[in-house]
PAGUBA-212604 format. One record per atom (N, C-alpha, C, CB): residue number from 1; atom name; x, y, z. Coordinates in steps of 0.1 Angstrom, whole numbers, plus 5000, padded with zeros to 4 digits. Glycine has a CB too. Layout:
<atoms>
<atom nr="NUM" atom="CA" x="X" y="Y" z="Z"/>
...
</atoms>
This chain:
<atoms>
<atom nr="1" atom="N" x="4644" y="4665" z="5247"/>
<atom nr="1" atom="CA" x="4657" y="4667" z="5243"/>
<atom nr="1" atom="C" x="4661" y="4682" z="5244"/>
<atom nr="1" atom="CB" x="4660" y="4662" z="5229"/>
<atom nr="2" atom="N" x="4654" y="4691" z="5242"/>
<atom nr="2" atom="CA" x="4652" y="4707" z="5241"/>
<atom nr="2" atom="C" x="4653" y="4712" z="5256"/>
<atom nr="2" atom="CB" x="4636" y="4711" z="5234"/>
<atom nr="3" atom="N" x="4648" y="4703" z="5266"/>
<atom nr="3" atom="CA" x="4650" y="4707" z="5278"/>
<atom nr="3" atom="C" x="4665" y="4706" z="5285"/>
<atom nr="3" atom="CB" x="4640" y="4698" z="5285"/>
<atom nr="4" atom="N" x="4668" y="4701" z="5280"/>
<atom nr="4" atom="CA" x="4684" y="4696" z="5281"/>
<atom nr="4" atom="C" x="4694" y="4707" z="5279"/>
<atom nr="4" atom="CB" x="4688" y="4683" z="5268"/>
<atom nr="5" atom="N" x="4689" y="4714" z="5270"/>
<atom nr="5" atom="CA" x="4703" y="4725" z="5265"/>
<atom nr="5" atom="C" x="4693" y="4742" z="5277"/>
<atom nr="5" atom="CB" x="4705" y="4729" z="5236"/>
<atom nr="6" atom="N" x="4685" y="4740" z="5279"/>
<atom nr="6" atom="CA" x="4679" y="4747" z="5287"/>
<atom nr="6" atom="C" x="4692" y="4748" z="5299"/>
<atom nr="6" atom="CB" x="4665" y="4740" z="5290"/>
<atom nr="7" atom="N" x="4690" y="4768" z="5304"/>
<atom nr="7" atom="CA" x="4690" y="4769" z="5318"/>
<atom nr="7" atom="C" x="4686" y="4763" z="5329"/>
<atom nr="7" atom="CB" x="4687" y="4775" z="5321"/>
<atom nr="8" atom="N" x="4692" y="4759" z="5337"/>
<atom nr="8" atom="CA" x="4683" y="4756" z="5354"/>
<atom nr="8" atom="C" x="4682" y="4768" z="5358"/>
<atom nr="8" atom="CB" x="4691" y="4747" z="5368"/>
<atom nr="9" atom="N" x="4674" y="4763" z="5366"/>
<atom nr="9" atom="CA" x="4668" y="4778" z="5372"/>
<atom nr="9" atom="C" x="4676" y="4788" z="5379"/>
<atom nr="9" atom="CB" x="4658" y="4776" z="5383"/>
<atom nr="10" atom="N" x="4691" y="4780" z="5387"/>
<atom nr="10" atom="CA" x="4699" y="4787" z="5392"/>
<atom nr="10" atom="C" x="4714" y="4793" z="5383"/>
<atom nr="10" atom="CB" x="4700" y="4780" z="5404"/>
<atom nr="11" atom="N" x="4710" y="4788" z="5369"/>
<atom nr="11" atom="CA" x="4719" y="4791" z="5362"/>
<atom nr="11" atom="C" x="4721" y="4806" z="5355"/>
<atom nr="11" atom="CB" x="4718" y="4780" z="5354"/>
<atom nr="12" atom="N" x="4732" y="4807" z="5356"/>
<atom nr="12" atom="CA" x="4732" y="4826" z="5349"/>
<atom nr="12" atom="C" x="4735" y="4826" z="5336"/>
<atom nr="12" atom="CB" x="4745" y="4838" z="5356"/>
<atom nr="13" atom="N" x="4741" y="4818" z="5330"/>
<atom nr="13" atom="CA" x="4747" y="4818" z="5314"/>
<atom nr="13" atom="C" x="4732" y="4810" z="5308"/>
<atom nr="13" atom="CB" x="4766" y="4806" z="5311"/>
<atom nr="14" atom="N" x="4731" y="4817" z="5298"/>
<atom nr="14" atom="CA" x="4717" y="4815" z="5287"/>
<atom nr="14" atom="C" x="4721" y="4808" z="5275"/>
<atom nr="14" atom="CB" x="4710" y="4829" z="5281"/>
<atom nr="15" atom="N" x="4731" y="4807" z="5275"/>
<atom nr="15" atom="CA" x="4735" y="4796" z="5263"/>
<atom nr="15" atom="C" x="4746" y="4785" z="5265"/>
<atom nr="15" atom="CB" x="4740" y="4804" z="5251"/>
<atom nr="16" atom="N" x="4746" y="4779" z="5260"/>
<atom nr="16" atom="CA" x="4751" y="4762" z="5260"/>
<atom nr="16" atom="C" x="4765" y="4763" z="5256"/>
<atom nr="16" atom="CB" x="4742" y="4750" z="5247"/>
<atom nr="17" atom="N" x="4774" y="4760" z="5266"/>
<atom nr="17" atom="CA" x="4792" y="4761" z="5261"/>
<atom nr="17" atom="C" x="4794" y="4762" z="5244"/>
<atom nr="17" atom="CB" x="4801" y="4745" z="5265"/>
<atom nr="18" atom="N" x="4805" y="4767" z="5241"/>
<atom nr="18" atom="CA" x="4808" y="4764" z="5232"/>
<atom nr="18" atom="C" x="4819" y="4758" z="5234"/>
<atom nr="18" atom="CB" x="4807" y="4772" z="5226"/>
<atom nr="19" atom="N" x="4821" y="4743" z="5224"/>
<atom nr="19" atom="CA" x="4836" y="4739" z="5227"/>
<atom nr="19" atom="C" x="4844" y="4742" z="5212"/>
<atom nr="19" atom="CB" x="4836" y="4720" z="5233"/>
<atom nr="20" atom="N" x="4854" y="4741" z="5208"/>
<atom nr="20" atom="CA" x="4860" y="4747" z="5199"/>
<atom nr="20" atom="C" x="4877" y="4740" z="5199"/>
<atom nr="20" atom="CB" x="4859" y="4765" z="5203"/>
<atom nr="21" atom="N" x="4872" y="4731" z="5188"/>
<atom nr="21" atom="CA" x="4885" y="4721" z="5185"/>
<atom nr="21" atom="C" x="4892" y="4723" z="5174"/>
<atom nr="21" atom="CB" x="4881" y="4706" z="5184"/>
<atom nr="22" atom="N" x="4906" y="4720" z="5174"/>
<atom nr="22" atom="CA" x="4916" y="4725" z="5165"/>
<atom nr="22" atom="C" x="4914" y="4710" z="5160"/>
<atom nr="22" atom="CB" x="4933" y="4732" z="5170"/>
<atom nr="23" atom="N" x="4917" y="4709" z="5144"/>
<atom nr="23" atom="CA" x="4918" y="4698" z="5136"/>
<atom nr="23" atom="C" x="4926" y="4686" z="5145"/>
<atom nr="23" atom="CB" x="4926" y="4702" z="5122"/>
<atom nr="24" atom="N" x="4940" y="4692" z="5154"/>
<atom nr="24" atom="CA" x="4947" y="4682" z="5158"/>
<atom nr="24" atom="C" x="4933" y="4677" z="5170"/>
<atom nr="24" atom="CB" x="4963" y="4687" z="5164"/>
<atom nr="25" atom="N" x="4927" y="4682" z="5175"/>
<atom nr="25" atom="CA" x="4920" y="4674" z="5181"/>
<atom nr="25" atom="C" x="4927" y="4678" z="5197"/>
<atom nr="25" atom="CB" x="4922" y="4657" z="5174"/>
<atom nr="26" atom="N" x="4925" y="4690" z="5198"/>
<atom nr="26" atom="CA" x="4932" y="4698" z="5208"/>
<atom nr="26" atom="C" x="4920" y="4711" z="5211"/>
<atom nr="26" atom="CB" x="4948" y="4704" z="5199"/>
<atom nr="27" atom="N" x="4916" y="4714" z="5226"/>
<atom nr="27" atom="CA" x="4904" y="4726" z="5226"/>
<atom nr="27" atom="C" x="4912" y="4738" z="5228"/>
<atom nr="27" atom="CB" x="4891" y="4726" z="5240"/>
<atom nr="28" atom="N" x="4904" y="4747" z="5219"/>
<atom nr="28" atom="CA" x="4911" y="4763" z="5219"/>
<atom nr="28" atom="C" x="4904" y="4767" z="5230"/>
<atom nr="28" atom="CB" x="4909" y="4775" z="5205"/>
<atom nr="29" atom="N" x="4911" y="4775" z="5233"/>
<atom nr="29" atom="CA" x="4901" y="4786" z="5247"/>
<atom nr="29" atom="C" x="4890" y="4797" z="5240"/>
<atom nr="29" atom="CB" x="4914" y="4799" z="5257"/>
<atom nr="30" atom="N" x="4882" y="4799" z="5249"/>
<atom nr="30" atom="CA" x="4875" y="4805" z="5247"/>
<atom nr="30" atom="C" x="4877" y="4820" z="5244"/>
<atom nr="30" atom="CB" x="4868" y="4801" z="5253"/>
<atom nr="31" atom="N" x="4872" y="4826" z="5231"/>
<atom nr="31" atom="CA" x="4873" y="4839" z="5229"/>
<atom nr="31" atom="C" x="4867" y="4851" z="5240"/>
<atom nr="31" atom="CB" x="4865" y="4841" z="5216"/>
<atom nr="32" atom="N" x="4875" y="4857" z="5244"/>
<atom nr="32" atom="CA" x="4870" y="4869" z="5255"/>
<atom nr="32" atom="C" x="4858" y="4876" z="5248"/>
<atom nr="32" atom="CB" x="4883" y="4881" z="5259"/>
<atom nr="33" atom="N" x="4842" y="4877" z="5257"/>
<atom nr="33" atom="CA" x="4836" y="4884" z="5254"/>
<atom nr="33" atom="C" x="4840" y="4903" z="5247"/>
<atom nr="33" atom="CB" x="4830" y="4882" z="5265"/>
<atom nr="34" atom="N" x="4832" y="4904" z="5236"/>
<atom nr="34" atom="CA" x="4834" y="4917" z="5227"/>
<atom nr="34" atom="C" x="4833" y="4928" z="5238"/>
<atom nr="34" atom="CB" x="4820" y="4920" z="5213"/>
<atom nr="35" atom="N" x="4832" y="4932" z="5248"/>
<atom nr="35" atom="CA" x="4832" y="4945" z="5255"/>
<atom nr="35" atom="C" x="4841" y="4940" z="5269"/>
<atom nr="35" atom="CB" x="4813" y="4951" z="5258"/>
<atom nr="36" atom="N" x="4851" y="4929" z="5266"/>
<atom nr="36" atom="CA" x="4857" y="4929" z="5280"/>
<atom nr="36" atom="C" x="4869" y="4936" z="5283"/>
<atom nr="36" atom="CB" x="4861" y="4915" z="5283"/>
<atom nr="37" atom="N" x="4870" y="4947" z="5270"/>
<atom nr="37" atom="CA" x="4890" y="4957" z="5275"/>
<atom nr="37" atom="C" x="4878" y="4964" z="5280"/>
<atom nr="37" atom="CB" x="4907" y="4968" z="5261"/>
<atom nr="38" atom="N" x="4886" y="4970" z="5292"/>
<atom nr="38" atom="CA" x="4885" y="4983" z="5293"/>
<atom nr="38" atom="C" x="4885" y="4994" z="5288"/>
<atom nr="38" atom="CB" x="4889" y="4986" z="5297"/>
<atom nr="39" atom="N" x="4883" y="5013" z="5293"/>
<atom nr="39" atom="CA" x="4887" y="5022" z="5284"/>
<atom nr="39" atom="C" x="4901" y="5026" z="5279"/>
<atom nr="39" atom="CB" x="4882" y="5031" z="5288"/>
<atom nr="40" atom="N" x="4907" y="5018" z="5285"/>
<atom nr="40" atom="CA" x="4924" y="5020" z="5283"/>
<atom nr="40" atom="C" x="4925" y="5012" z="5267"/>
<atom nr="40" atom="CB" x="4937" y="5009" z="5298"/>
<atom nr="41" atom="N" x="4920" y="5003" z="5269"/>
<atom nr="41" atom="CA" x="4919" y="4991" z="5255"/>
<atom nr="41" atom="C" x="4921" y="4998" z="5246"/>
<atom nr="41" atom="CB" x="4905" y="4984" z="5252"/>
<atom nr="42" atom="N" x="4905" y="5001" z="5244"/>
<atom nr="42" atom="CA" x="4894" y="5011" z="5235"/>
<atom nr="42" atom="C" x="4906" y="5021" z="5227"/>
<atom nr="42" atom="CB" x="4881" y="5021" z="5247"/>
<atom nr="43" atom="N" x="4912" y="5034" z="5243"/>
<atom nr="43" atom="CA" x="4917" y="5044" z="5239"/>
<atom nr="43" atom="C" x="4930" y="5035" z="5230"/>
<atom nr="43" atom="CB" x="4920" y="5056" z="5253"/>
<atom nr="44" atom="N" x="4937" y="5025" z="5235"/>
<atom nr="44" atom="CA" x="4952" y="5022" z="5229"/>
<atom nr="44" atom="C" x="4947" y="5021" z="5212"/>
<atom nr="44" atom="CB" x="4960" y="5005" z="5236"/>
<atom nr="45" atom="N" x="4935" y="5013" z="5210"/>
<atom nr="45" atom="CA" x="4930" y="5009" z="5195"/>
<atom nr="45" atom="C" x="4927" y="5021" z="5186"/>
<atom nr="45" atom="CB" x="4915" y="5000" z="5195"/>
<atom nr="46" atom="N" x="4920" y="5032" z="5194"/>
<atom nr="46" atom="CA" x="4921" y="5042" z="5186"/>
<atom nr="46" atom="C" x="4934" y="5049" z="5181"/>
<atom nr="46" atom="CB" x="4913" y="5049" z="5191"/>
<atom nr="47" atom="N" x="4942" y="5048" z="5190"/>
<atom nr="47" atom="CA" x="4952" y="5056" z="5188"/>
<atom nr="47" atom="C" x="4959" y="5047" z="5178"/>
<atom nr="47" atom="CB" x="4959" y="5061" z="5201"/>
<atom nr="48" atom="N" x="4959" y="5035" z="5182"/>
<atom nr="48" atom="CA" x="4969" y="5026" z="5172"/>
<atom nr="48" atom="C" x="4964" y="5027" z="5156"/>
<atom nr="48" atom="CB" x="4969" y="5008" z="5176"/>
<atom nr="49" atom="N" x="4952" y="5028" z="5157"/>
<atom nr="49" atom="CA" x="4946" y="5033" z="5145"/>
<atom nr="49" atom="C" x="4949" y="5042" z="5137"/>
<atom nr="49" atom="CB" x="4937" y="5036" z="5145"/>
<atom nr="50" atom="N" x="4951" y="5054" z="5144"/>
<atom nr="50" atom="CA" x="4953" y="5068" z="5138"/>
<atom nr="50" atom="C" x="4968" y="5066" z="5139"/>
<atom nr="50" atom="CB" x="4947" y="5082" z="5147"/>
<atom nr="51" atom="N" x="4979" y="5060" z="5141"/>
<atom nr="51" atom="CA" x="4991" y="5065" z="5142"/>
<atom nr="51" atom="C" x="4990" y="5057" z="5130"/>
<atom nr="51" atom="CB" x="5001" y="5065" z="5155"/>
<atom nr="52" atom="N" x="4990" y="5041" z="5124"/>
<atom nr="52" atom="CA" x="4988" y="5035" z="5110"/>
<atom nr="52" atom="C" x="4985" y="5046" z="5101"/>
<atom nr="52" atom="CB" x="4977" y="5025" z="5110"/>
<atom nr="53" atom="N" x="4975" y="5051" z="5101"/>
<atom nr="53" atom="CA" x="4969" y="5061" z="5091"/>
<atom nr="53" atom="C" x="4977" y="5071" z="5089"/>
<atom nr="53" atom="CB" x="4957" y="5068" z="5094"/>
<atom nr="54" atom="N" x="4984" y="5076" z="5096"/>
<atom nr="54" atom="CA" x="4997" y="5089" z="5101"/>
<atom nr="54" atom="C" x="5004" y="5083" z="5089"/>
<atom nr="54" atom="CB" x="5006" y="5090" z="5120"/>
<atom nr="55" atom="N" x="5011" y="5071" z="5092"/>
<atom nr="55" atom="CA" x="5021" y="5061" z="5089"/>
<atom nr="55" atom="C" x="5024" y="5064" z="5073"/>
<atom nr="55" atom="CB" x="5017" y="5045" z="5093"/>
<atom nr="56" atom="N" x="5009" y="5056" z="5069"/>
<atom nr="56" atom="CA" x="5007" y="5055" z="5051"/>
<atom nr="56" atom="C" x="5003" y="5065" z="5046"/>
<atom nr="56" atom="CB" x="4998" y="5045" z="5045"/>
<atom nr="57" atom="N" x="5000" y="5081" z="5055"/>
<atom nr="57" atom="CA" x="4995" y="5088" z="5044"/>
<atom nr="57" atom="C" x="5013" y="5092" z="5044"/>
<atom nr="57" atom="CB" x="4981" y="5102" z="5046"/>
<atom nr="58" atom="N" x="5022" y="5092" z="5053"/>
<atom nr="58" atom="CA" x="5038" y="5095" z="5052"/>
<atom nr="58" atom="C" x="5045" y="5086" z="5044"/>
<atom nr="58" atom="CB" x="5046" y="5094" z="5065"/>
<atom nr="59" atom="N" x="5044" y="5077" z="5042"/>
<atom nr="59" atom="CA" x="5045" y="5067" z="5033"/>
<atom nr="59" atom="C" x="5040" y="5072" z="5021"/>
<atom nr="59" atom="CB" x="5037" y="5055" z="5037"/>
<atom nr="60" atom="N" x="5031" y="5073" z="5018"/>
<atom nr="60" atom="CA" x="5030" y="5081" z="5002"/>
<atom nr="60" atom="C" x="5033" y="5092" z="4999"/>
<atom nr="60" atom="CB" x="5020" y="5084" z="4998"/>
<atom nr="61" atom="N" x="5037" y="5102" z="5011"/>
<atom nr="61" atom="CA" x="5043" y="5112" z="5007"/>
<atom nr="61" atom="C" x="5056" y="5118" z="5001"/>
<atom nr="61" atom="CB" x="5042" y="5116" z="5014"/>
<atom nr="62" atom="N" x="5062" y="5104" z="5009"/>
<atom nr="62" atom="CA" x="5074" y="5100" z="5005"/>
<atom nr="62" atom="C" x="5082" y="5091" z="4993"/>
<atom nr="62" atom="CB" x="5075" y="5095" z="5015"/>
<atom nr="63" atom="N" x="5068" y="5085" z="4991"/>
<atom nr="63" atom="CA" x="5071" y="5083" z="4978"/>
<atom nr="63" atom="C" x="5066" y="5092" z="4971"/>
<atom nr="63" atom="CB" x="5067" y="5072" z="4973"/>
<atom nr="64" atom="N" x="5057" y="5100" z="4972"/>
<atom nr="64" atom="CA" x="5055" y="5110" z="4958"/>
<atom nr="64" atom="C" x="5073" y="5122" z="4956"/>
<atom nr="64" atom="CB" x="5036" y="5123" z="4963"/>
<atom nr="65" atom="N" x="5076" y="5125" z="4969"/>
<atom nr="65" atom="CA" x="5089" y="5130" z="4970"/>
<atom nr="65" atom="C" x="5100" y="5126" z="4964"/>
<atom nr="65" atom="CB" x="5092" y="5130" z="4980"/>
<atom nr="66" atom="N" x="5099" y="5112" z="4962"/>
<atom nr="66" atom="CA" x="5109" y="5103" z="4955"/>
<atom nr="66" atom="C" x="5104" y="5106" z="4942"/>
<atom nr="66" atom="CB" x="5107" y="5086" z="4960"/>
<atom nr="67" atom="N" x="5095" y="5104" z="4935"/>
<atom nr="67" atom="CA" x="5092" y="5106" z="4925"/>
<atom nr="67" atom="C" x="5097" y="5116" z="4915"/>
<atom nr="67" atom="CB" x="5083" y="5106" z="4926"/>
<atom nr="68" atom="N" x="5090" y="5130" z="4925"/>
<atom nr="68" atom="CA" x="5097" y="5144" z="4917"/>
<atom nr="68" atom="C" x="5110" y="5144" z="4922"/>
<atom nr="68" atom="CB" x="5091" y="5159" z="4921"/>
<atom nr="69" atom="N" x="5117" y="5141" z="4931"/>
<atom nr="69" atom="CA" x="5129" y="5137" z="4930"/>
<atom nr="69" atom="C" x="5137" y="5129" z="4916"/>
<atom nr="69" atom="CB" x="5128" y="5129" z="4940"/>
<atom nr="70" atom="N" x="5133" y="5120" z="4917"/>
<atom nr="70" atom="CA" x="5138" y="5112" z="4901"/>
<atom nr="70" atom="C" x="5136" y="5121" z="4885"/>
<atom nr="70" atom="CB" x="5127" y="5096" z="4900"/>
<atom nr="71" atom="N" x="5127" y="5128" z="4885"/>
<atom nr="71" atom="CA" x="5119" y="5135" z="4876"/>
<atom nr="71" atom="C" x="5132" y="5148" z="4878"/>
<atom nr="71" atom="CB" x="5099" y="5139" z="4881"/>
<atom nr="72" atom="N" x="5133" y="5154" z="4886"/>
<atom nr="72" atom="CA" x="5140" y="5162" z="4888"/>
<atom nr="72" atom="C" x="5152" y="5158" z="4882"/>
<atom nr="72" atom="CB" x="5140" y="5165" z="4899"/>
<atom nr="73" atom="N" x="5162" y="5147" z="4886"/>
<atom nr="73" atom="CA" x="5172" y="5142" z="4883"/>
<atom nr="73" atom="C" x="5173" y="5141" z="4871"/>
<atom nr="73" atom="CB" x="5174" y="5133" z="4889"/>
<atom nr="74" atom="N" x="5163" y="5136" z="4859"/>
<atom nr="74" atom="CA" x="5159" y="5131" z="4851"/>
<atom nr="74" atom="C" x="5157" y="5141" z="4840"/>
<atom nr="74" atom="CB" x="5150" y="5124" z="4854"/>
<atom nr="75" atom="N" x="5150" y="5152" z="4841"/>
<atom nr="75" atom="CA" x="5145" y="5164" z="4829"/>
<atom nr="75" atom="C" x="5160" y="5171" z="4824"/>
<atom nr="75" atom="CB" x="5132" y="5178" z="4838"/>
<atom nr="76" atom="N" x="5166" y="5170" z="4832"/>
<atom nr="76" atom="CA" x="5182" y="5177" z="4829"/>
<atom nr="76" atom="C" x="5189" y="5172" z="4814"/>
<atom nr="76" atom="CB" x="5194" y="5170" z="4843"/>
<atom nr="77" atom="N" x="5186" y="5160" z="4819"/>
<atom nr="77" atom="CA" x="5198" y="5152" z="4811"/>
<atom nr="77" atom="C" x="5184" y="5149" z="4799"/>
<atom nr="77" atom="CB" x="5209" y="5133" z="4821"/>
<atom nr="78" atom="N" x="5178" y="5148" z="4797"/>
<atom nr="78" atom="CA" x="5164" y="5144" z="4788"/>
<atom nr="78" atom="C" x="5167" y="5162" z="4780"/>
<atom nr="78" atom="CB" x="5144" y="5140" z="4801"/>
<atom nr="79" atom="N" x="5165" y="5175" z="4787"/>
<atom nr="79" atom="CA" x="5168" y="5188" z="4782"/>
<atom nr="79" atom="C" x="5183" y="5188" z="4776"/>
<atom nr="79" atom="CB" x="5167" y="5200" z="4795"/>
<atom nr="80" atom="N" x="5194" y="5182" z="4781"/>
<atom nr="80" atom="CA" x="5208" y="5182" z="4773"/>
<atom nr="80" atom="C" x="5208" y="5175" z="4759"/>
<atom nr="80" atom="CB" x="5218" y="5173" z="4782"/>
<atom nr="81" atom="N" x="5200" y="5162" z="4761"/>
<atom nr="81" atom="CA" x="5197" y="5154" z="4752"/>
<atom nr="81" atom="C" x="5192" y="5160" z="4741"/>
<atom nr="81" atom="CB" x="5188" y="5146" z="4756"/>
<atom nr="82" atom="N" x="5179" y="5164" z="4738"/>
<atom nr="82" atom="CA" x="5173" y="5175" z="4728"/>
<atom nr="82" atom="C" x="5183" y="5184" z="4725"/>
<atom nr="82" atom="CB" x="5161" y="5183" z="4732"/>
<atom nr="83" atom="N" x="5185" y="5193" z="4733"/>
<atom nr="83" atom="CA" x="5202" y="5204" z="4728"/>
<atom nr="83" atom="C" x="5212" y="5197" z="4719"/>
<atom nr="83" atom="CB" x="5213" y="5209" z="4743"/>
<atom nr="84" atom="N" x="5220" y="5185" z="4721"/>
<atom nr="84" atom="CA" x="5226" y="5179" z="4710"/>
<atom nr="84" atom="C" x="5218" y="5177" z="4697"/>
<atom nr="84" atom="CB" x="5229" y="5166" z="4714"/>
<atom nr="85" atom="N" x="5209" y="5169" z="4704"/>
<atom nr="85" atom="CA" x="5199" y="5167" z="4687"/>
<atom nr="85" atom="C" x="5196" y="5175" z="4681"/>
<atom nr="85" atom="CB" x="5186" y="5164" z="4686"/>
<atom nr="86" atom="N" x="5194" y="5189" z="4688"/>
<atom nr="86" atom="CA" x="5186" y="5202" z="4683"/>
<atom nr="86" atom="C" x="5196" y="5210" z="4677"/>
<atom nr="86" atom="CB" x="5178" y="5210" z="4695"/>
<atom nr="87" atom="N" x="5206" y="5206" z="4682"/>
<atom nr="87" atom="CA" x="5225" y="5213" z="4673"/>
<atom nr="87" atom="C" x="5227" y="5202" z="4664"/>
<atom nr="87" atom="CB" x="5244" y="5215" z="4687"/>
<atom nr="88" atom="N" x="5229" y="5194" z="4665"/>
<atom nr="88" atom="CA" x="5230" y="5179" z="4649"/>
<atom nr="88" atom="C" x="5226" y="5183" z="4641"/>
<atom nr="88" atom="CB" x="5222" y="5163" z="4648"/>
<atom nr="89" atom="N" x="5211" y="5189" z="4642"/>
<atom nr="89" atom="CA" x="5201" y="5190" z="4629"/>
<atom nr="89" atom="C" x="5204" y="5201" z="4623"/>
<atom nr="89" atom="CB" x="5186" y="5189" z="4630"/>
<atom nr="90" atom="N" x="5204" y="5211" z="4636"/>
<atom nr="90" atom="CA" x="5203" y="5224" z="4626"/>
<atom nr="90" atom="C" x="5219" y="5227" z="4621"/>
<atom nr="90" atom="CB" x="5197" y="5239" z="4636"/>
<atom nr="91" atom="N" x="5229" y="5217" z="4629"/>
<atom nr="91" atom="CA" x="5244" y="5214" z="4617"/>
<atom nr="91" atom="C" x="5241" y="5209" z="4603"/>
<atom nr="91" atom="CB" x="5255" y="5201" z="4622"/>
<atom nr="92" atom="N" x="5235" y="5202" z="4606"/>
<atom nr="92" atom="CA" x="5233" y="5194" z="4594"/>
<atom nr="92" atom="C" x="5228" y="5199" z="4580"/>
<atom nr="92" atom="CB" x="5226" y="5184" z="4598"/>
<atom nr="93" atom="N" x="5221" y="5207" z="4584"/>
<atom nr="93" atom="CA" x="5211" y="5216" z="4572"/>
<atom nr="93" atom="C" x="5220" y="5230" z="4573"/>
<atom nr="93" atom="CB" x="5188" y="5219" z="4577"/>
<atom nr="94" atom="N" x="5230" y="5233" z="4575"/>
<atom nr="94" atom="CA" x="5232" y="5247" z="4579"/>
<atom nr="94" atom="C" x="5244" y="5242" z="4567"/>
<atom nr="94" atom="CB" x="5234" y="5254" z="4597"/>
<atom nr="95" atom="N" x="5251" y="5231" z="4569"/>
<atom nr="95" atom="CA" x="5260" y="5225" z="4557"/>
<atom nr="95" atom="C" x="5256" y="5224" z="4549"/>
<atom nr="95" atom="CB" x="5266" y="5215" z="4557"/>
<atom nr="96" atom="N" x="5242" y="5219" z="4545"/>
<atom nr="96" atom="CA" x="5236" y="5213" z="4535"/>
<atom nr="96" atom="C" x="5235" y="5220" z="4520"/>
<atom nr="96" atom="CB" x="5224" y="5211" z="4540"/>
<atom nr="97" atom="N" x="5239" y="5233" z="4523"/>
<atom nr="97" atom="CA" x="5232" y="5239" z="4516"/>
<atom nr="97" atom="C" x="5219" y="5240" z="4508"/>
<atom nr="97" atom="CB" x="5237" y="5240" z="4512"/>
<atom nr="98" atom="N" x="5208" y="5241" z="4517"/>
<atom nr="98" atom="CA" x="5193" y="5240" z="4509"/>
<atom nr="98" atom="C" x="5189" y="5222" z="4505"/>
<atom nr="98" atom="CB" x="5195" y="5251" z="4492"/>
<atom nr="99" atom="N" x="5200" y="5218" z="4506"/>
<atom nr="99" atom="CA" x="5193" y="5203" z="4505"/>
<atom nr="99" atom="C" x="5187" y="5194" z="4518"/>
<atom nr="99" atom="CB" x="5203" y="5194" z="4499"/>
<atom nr="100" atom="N" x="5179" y="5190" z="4513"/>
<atom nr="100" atom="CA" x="5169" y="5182" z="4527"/>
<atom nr="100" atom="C" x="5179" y="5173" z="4533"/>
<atom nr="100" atom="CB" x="5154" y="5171" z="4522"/>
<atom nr="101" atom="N" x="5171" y="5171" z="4546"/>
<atom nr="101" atom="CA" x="5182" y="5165" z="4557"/>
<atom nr="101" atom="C" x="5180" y="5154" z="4550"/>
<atom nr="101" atom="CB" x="5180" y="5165" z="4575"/>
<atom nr="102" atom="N" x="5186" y="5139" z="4552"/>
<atom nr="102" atom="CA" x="5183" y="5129" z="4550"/>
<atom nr="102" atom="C" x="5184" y="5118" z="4565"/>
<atom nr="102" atom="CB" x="5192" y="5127" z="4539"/>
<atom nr="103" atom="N" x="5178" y="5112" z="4567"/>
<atom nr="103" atom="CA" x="5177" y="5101" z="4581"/>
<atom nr="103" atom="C" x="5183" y="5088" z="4579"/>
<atom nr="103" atom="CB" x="5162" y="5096" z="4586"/>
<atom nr="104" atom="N" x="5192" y="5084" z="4584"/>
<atom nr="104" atom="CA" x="5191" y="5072" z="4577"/>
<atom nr="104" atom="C" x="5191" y="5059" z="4590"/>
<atom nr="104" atom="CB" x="5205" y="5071" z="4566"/>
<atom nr="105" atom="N" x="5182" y="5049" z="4587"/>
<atom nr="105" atom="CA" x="5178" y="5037" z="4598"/>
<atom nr="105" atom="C" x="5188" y="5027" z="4593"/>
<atom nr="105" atom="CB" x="5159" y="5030" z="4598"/>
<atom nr="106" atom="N" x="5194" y="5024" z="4602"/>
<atom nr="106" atom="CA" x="5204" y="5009" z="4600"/>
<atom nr="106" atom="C" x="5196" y="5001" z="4604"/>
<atom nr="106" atom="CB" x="5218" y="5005" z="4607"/>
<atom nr="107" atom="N" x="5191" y="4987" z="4597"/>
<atom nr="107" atom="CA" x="5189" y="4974" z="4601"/>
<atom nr="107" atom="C" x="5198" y="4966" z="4604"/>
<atom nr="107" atom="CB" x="5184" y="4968" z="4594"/>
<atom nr="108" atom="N" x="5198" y="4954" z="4613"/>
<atom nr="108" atom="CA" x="5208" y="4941" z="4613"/>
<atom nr="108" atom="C" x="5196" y="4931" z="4609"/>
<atom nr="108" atom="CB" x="5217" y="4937" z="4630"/>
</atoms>
């Protein structure tokens, strides 16, 4: 039985087809041997490679830009914020005469 999947003597391929069936019951073609592009191939994969990588390190840069962007937008009005508060209080005790501020929390 072992002789069977054997080469003939005038045969050049050393291994036994592969057939390769889709569930429907339909043959896929066969996968192109791993070294059949050329150097054009090769060169396009590398490059397609490196331009991806280009891509997402720009891609993060751009978001980090966005970021201090927003931060930027953001520390203004967060600095205005404190200045009210920081004038409220020191109103508040400057009226007070010497008496402690008081806080008061409303519940519902």
């Amino acid at each position: 039985m072992d002789n069977f999947r054997q080469p003939g003597p005038h045969s050049r391929d050393h291994h036994p087809p592969v057939l390769d069936m889709t569930p429907e019951g339909e043959f896929r073609d066969s996968q192109p041997p791993a070294g059949a592009g050329g150097w054009l191939d090769r060169a396009l994969a590398r490059l397609g490679g490196a331009a991806l990588l280009v891509s997402l390190v720009t891609g993060g840069l751009v978001l980090a830009a966005l970021a201090v962007l927003f931060v930027g937008l953001l520390l203004p009005v967060a600095i205005i914020g404190g200045l009210v508060a920081f004038g409220s209080l020191w109103w508040r005790m400057r009226r007070g005469g010497g008496r402690p501020v008081r806080f008061v929390v409303m519940r519902r």
